[in-house]
Structures are given as structure tokens and as C-alpha cells.
C-alpha positions as CSV (number, residue, x, y, z in Angstrom):
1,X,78.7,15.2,29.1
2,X,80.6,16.4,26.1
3,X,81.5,13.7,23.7
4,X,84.0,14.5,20.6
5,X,84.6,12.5,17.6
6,X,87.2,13.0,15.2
7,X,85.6,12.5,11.6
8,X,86.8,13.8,8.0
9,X,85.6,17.0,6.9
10,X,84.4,15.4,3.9
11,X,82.3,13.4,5.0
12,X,79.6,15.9,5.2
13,X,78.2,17.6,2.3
14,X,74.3,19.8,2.2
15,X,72.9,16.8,1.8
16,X,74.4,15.3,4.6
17,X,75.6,18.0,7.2
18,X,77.7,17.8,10.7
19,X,74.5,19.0,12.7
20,X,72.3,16.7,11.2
21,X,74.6,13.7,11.9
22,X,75.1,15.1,15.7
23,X,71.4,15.7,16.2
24,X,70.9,11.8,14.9
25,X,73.8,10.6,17.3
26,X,72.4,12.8,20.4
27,X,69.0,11.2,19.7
28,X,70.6,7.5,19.2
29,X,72.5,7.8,22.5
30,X,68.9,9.2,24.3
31,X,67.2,6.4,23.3
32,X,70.3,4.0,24.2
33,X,69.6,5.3,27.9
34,X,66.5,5.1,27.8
35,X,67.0,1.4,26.9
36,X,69.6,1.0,29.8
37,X,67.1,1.9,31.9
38,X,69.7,5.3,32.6
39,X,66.6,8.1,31.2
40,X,62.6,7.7,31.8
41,X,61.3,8.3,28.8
42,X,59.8,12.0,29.8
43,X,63.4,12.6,30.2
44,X,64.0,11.5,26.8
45,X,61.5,13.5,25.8
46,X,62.3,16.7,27.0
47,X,66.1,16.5,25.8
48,X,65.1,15.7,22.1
49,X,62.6,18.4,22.4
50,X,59.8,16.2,20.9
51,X,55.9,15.0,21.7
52,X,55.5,12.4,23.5
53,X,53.9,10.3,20.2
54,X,57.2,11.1,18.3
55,X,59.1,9.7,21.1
56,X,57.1,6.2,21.1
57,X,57.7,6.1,17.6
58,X,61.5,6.4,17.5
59,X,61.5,4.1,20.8
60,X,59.8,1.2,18.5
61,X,62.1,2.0,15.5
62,X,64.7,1.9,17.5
63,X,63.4,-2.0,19.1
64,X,62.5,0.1,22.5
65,X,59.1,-0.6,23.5
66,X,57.4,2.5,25.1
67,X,56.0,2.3,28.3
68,X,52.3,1.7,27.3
69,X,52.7,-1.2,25.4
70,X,54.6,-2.5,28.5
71,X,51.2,-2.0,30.6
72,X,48.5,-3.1,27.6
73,X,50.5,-6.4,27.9
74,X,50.2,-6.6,31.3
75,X,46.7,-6.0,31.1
76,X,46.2,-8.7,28.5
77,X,47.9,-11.1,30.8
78,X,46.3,-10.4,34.0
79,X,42.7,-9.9,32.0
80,X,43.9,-13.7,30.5
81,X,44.4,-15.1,34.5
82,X,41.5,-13.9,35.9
83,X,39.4,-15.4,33.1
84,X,41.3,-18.6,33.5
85,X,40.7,-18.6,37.2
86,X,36.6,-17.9,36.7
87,X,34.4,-20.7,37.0
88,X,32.7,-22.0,34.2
């Protein structure tokens, strides 16, 4: 998918320049799928061309939480249950 935006020239400058703004819109609409639920997050991944820690951080800037803090709370849950469930 190609998407085009129509923006004044001067808007960009060397200290703020057209492919740095289209390489931070690319990586906002990534992570937007990958908040729809639209991208896994390997997919993310690969498209940004980035490691996989680099991609958990921008997930959690971004209010996204990664995968593995998905299952660690889980985990804590389920470790929580059965402990609940043991007799005393």
C-alpha cells in the first residue's frame, strides 16, 4: 500500500528531513497494526528492519505491550491460582 500526503516543502529542514519523518510515520503505522491485531510482531519486525529488543521497546513506548509480558502475566496469574488452590 502506497499512502501520499500532501505537506509544505518547508516544513522540513536538515534537522528535520522528509525521510526521517516517513521512516517515523511507516514505523507509527507498523506498530498501529500490530496493535490492531492486523501484523504479529515478527512481522513488525522484519518491515522496520530492527531486533527483536528494539521492537519491544518501541511497542511499550508506543502503550503496546509485547508479547512476553502478555505470557509473564499469565504466568503470574496462574502461578497465583494454583497457590490459592493448594492446601495449607
Amino acid at each position: 500500500m502506497d499512502i501520499k500526503l500532501e505537506l509544505p516543502a518547508d516544513l522540513f529542514d536538515a534537522d528535520f528531513t522528509e525521510e526521517a519523518f516517513r521512516r517515523r510515520v511507516q514505523e507509527l503505522a507498523v506498530l498501529e497494526l500490530v496493535r490492531a491485531r492486523r501484523l504479529h510482531e515478527h512481522e513488525a519486525q522484519a518491515m522496520l528492519g530492527i531486533g527483536r529488543w528494539e521492537l519491544v521497546e518501541r511497542m511499550k513506548a508506543a502503550g503496546i505491550t509485547p508479547t512476553e509480558d502478555v505470557f509473564d502475566e499469565i504466568k503470574g496469574e496462574l502461578e497465583k491460582a494454583i497457590r490459592a488452590k493448594r492446601p495449607r
